[in-house]
N, C-alpha and C positions, 0 to 999 in steps of 0.2 A: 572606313578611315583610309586616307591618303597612303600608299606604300612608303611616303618616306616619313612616315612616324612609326614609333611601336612602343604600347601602352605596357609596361611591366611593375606590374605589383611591387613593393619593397614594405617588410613586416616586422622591419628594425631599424632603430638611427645607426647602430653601426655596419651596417648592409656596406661592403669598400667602394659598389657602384654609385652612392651616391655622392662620395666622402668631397667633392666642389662644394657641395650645397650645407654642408657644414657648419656651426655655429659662422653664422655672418656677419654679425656683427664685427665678430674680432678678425675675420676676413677682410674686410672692409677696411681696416687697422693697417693690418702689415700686405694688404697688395695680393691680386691673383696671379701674377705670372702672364699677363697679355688676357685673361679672362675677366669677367666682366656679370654683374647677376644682375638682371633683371626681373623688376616687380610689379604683381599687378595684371590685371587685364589690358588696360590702353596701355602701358608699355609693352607688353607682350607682342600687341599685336604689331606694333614698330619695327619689333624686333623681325618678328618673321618676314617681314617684308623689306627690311632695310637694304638698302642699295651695296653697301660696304662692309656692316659689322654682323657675324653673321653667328645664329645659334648652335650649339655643341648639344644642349640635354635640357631639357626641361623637369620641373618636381611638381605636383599638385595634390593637395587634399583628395581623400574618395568622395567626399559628396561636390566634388568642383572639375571632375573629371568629366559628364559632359562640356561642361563648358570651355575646360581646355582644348577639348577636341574641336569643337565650334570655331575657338579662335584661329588654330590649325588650319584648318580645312579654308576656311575666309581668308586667311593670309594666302595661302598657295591658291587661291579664284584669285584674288588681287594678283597675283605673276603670272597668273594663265596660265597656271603648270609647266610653265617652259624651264624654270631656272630655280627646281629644289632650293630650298632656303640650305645651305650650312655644305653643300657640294657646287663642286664645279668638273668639268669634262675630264679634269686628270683626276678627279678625288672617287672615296672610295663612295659603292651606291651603295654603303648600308645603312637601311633608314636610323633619324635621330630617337636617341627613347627620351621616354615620357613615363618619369617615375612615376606611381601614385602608391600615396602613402594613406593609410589613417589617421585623422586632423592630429592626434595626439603625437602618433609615431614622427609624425610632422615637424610638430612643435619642439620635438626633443632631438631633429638634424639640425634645423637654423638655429634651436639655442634660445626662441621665445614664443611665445604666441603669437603665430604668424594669420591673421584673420582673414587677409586674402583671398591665402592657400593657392596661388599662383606663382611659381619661379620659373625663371628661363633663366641659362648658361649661355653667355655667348662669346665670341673672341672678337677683340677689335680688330682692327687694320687701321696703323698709322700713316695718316699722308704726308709727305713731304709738304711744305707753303709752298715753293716756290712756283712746283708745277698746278699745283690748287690752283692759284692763282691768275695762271698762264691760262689756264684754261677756262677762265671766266666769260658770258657774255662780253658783245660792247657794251651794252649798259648794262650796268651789274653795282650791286649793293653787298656792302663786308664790314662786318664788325667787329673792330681788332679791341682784345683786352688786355691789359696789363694789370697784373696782380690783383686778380678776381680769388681771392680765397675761400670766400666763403658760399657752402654747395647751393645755401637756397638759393642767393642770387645768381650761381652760374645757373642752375635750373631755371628759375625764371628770365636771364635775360637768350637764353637760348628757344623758351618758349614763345615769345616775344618777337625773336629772328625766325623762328617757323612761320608763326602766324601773320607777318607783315612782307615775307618770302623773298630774306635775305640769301642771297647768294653763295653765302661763305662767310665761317667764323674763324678770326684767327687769333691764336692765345700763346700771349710771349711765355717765358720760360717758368714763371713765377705763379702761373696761372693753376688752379686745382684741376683736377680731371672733370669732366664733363659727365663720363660716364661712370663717373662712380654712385654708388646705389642710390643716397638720398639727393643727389644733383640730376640722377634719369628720369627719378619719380616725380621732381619737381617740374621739369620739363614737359612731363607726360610723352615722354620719351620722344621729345625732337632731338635728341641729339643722335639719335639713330637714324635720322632724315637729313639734318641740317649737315652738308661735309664739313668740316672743321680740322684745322692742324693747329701745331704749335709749332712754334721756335725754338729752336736748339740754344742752350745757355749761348749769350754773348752774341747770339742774333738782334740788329735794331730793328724796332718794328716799324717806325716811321720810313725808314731806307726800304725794310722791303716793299712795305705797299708802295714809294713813291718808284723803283725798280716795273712793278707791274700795271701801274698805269692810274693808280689810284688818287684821287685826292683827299689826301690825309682831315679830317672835321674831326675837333676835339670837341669832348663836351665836359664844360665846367661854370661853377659860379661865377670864376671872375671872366668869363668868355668872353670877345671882344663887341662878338654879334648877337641878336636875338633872334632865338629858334623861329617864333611867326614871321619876321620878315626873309627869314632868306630861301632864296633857292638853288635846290642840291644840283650837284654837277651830276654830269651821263653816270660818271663811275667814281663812286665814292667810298670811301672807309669811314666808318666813324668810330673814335676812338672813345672806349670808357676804361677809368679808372679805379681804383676800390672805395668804399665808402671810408670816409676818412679822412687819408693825406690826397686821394682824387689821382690825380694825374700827374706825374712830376715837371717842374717849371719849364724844364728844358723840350721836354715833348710838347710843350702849352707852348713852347717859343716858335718850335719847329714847323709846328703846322699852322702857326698864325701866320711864317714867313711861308709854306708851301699851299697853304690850302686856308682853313678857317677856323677860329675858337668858337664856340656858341654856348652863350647862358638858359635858360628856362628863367625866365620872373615868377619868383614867387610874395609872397607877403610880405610885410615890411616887418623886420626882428630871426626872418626865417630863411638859409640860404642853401640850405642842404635837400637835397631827395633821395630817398636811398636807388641802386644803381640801378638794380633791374627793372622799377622805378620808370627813371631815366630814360632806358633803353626803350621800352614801351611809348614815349612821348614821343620821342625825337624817331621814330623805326616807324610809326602812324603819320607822323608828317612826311618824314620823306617817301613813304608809299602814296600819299596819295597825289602830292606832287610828280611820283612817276606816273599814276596812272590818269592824271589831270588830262 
């Protein structure tokens, strides 16, 4: 096993080294403090590799404890061993642990039947937009959200921005966390790949993409254009809204006068797609008309 893991038994839920991994559900609730639980095997392995958000401790069942080690060991051959996951050159070199509990003793830290039997702890790192941004390709692809509340569709349209290999996710003020449990899992933990910020309350989104060089593309029913016919600029934003009230009028105004609206046709009685949805159509066309 790799020096920077270390595998340590725990033979009760109230063990205090484990006390992050804690009834999660109700973690999940009221917020970790800049921490973050990831679930699962394909999250896991995100996690250990991810560019920016990086792991603190992992928990596993005894009989999933090879496996956790497998994922380990394969994330750090993925970095070539050069760049420990969860240190850096000023941080300390003592390797991360790796609870392992009995499925039971398990099930009574997270507070349910956790079937997995896979967790990782990690801490995020928030990016400022402005410099996000800055630092984008010339051609470059960004997808800005405005009051995405709900986890499964931020999960899915961030899976959607991995798989079609959007540049950057940017999420106004209103927007849920990305990383939070059941929006990582949904994703299958692109949002430990995909870089992403958010706007500070009373930040405008259409200003800042149009500041970085962006052309603002709305997407809605009453769009002005149709998705098959058009083609996307070098460097675009596309804008999704929440399922529902969509987009507000005035951001539908902004980028019709700065950039473009765009509909999807669908059936005749039926005008709605749910968003992540959406994001999947319109992120598949505009990939392939980049790589046309």
């Amino acid at each position: 096993m790799s020096a920077e893991f270390q595998f340590i038994p725990v033979g009760a839920p109230d063990d205090p080294r484990i006390e992050p991994f804690t009834q999660v559900r109700e973690r999940d609730l009221v917020g970790r403090r800049g921490l973050f639980v990831a679930e699962g095997e394909v999250v896991l392995r995100r996690l250990v590799r991810s560019p920016a958000h990086r792991p603190v401790a992992f928990l596993c069942a005894q009989g999933r404890a090879e496996r956790m080690e497998a994922i380990l060991e394969q994330g750090m051959a993925q970095l070539g061993g050069s760049s420990p996951p969860g240190h850096t050159a000023d941080s300390s070199p003592e390797p991360l642990p790796v609870y392992v509990a009995p499925q039971s003793v398990m099930d009574e830290i997270v507070g349910f039947p956790i079937h997995r039997g896979l967790l990782g702890l990690g801490r995020r790192v928030d990016r400022p937009v402005r410099p996000l941004l800055a630092g984008l390709p010339e051609r470059a692809l960004v997808v800005a959200l405005h009051g995405i509340s709900n986890h499964d569709n931020m999960g899915g349209i961030f899976r959607n921005a991995a798989a079609f290999g959007v540049d950057a996710v940017v999420l106004d003020a209103t927007c849920c966390d990305p990383l939070y449990r059941k929006a990582l899992r949904v994703s299958v933990g692109a949002a430990l790949e995909t870089p992403f910020a958010r706007l500070a309350p009373g930040d405008d989104l259409v200003s800042v993409l149009i500041e970085a060089g962006l052309t603002p593309t709305a997407l809605s029913p009453s769009g002005a254009s149709v998705l098959a016919g058009w083609t996307p600029p070098s460097r675009a934003a596309v804008l999704l809204g929440a399922e529902g009230p969509g987009l507000p009028a005035e951001v539908l105004r902004r980028c019709q006068a700065l950039g473009e609206t765009l509909a999807i046709p669908m059936a005749a009685g039926f005008d709605s797609l749910n968003v992540a949805t959406t994001s999947g159509i319109v992120l598949h066309h505009m990939a392939a008309a980049r790589n046309a």
